[in-house]
C-alpha positions as CSV (number, residue, x, y, z in Angstrom):
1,X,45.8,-77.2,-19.7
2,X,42.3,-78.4,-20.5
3,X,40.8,-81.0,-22.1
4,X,37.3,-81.1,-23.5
5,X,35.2,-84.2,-24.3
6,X,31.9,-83.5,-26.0
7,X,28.9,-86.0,-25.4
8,X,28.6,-88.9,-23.3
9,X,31.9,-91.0,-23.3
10,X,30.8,-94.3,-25.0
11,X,32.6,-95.8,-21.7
12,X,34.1,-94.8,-18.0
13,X,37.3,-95.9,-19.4
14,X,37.2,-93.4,-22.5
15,X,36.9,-90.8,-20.1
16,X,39.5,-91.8,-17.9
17,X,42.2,-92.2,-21.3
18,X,40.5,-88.4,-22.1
19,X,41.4,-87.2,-19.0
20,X,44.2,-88.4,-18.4
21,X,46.2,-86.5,-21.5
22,X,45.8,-83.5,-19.7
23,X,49.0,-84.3,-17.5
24,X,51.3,-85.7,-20.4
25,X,53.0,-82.1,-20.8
26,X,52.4,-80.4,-17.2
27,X,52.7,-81.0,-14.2
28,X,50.5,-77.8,-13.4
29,X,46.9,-78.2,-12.2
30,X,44.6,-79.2,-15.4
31,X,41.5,-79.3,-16.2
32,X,39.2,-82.2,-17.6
33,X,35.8,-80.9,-19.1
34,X,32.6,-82.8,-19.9
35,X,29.7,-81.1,-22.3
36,X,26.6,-83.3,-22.5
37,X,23.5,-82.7,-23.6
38,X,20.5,-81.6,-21.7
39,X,18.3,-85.1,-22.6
40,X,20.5,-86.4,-19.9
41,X,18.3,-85.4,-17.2
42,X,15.1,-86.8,-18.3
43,X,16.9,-90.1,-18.4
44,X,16.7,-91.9,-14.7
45,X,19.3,-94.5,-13.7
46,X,16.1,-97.1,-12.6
47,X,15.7,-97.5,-16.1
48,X,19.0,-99.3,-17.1
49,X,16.8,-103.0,-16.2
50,X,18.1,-104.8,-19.2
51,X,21.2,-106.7,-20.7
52,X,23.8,-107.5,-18.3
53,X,23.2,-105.9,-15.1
54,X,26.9,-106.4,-13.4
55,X,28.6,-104.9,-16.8
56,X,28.6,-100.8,-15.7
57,X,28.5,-99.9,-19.3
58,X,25.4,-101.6,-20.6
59,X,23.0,-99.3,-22.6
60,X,20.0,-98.0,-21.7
61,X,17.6,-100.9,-23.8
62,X,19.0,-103.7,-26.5
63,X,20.3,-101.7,-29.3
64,X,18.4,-101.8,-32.6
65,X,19.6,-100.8,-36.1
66,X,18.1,-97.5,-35.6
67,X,18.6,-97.2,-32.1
68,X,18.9,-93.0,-31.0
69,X,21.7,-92.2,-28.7
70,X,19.3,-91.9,-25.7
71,X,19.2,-95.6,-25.7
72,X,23.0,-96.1,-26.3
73,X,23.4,-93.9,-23.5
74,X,25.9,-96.4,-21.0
75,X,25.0,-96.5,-17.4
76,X,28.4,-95.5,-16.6
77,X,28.6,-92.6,-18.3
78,X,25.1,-91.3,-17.2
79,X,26.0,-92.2,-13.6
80,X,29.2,-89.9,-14.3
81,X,26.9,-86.8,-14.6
82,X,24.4,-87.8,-12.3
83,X,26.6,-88.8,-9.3
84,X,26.5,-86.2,-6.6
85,X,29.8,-87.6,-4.9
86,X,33.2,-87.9,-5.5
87,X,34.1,-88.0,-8.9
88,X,37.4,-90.1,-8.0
89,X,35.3,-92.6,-6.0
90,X,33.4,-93.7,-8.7
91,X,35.9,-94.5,-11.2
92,X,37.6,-96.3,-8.0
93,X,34.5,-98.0,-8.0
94,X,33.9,-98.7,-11.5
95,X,38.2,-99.7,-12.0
96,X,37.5,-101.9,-8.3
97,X,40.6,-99.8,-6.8
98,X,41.4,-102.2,-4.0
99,X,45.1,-101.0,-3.7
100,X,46.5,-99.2,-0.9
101,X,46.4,-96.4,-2.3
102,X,42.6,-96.6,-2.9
103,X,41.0,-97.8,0.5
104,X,41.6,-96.5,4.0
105,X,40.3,-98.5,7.2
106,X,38.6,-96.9,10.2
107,X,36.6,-98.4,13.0
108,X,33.1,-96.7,14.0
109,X,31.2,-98.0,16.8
110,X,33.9,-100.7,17.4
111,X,32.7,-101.8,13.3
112,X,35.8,-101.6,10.8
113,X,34.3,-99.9,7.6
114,X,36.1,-99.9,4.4
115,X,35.7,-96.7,2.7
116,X,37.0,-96.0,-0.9
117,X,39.3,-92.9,-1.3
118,X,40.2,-93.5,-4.9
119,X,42.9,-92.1,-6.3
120,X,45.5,-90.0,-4.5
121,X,45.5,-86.5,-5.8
122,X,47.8,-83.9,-5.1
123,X,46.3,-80.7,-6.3
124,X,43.5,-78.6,-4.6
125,X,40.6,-80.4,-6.0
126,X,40.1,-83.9,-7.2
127,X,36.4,-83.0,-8.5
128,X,34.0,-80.6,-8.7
129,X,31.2,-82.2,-6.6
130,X,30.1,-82.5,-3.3
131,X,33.2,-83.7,-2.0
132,X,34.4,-80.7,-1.6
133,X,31.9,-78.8,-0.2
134,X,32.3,-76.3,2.8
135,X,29.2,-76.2,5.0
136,X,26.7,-77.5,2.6
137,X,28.0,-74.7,-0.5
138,X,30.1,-75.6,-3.4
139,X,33.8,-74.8,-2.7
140,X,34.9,-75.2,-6.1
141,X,34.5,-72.6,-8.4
142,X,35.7,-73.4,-12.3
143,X,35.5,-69.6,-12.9
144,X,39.1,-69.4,-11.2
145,X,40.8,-71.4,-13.5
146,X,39.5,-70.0,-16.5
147,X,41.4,-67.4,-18.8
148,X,37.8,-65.8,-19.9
149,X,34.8,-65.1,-18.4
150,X,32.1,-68.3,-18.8
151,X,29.8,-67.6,-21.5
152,X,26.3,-67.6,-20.2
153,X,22.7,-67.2,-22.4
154,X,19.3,-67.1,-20.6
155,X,17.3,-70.2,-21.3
156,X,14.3,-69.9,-24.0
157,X,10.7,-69.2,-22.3
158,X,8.1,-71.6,-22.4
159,X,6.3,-69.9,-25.1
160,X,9.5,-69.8,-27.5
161,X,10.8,-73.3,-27.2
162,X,6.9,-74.3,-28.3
163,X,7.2,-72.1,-31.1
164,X,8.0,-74.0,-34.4
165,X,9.9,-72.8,-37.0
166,X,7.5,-71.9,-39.9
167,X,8.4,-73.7,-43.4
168,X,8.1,-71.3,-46.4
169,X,4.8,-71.8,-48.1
170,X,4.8,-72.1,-51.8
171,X,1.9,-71.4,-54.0
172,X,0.2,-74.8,-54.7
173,X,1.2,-77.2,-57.6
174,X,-2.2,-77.6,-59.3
175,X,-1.8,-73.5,-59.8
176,X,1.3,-73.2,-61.4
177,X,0.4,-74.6,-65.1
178,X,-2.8,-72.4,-65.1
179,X,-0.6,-69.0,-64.0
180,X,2.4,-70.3,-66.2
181,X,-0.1,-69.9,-69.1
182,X,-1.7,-66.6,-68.5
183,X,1.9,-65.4,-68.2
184,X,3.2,-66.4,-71.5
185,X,0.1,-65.2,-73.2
186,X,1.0,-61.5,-71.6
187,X,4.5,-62.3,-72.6
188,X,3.3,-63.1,-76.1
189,X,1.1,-59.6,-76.3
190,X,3.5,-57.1,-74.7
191,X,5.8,-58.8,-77.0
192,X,3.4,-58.5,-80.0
193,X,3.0,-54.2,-79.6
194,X,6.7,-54.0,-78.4
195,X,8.3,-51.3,-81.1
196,X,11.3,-52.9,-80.6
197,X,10.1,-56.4,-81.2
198,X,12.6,-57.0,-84.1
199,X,15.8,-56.5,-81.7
200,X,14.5,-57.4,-78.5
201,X,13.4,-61.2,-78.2
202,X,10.2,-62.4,-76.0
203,X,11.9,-63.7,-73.2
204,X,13.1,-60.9,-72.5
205,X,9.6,-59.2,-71.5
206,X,9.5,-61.7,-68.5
207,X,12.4,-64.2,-68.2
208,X,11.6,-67.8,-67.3
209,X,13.4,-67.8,-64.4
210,X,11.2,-64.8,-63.5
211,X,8.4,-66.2,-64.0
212,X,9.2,-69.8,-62.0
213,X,9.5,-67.6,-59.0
214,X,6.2,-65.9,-59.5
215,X,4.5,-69.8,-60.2
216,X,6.0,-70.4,-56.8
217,X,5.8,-67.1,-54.7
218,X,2.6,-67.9,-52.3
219,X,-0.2,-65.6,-53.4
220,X,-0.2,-64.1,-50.1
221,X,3.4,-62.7,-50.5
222,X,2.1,-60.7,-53.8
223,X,-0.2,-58.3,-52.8
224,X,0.4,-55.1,-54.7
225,X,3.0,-53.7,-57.8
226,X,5.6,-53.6,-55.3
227,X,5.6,-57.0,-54.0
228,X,6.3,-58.0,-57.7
229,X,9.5,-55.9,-57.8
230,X,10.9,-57.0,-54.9
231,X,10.5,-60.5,-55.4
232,X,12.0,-60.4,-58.8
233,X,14.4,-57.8,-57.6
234,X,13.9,-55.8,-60.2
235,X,14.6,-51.6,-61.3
236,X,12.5,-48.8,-60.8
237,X,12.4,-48.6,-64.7
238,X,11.4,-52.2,-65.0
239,X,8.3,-51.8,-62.4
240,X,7.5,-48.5,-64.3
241,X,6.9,-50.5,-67.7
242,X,5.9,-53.6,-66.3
243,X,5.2,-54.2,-62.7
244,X,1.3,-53.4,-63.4
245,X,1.1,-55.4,-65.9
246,X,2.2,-58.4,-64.4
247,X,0.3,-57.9,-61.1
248,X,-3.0,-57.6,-63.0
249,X,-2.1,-60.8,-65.0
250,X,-1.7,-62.6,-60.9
251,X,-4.8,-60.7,-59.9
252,X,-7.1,-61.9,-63.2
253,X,-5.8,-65.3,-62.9
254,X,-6.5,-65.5,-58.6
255,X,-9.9,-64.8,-59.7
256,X,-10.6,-66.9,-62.6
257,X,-9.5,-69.7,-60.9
258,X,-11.2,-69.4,-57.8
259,X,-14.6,-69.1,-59.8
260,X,-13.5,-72.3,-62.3
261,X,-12.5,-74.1,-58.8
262,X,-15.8,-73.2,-57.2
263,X,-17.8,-74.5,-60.2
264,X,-15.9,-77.5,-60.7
265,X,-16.7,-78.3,-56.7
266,X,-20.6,-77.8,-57.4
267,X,-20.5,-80.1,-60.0
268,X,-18.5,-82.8,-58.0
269,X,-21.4,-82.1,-55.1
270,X,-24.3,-82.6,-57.7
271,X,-22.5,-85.9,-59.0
272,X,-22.4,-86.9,-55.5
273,X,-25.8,-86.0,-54.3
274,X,-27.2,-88.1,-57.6
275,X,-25.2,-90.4,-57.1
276,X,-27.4,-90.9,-53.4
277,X,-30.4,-91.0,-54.8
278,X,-29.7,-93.4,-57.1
């Protein structure tokens, strides 16, 4: 049987109650799992200086309203992952076992020396830390009492995890009234030598929901006939009879307003340089 906790147990006693259900129905060996995160590691135990420093479960700092879970991290439950003993020690430690069962006596150097065994166990392994160790190597292997093989995945290079993900760009808002306008007056034309124009209404020369995704394709992104068809994800028939059209519309408008924007730039430099001399 396995049980699975997921995060850092808000206290050594929450992950002692976890545990524990694992036995309630077997009395087969069982398995207790921990999954933390990897920010637990850039956390050191010398930092936990403030609150109470004899309560094992203080956090990390005083908490704040918006305090992140690094700094509700307890010192318990850090210590749990970090601790390179005995697993069972240390929640003797943190419970002070001081039964029978949890202390055994033996004299070294004529010196009695009180050493913690924690709790009895009767399977094969109490933990999966050094405690079991056979000449230095890790005898326990968590593989064996698995029903599948452990998933694995190869850690992200340097030069991936600085990647960011790129947001999409949108053409610019100051644009989109200027482009919205050339494209009804196209509408309004096509419209105007249409045969058809007594059955077939404007709108239906370029939709409005057609042309809100050309105000707001980047200009970048439409860069020929084609682009236009596949954005609108439209038919062959429809970029035969209108595709050019609409592109030369984008075109004529990317360069009208570039010229209007440069002009209205100058002027704002000539304003300003006046402005200096005056």
């Amino acid at each position: 049987m396995f049980v699975c906790n997921v995060g850092l147990p808000g206290t050594l006693v929450d992950a002692l109650q976890c545990a524990g259900r694992v036995l309630w129905n077997s009395d087969d060996p069982a398995l207790f799992l921990l999954f933390r995160d990897s920010w637990v590691h850039e956390i050191s135990l010398d930092e936990y200086k403030d609150g109470d420093l004899n309560d094992p479960d203080r956090p990390r700092s005083i908490l704040k309203p918006n305090s992140q879970q690094r700094e509700c991290a307890p010192y318990s439950s850090l210590k749990l992952v970090k601790f390179n003993e005995c697993i069972q020690l240390m929640f003797a430690q943190y419970l002070s076992d001081k039964s029978p069962e949890g202390f055994f006596a033996h004299f070294i150097n004529s010196s009695l020396t009180i050493t913690v065994i924690a709790l009895l166990h009767s399977t094969k392994f109490c933990c999966d830390w050094s405690c079991h160790n056979v000449d230095g190597k890790p005898n326990f292997n968590l593989q064996d009492y698995l029903p599948g093989k452990i998933f694995t995945m190869a850690l992200p290079s340097p030069d991936m995890a600085k990647t960011k993900q790129t947001r999409n760009k949108f053409r610019p808002t100051a644009e989109r009234p200027f482009l919205e306008f050339q494209l009804l007056q196209c509408l309004k034309y096509e419209h105007s030598i249409d045969p058809l124009r007594l059955a077939r209404p404007p709108h239906l020369v370029l939709l409005q929901t057609q042309r809100m995704t050309l105000m707001r394709t980047h200009p970048t992104k439409i860069r020929s006939e084609h682009d236009i068809t596949t954005i609108l994800d439209e038919s062959k028939e429809w970029a035969d009879e209108r595709a050019a059209k609409v592109f030369a519309v984008i075109e004529k408008f990317k360069s009208d307003y570039s010229h209007s924007t440069e002009k209205q730039a100058g002027r704002k430099r000539k304003l300003y340089l006046h402005c200096l001399l005056l």
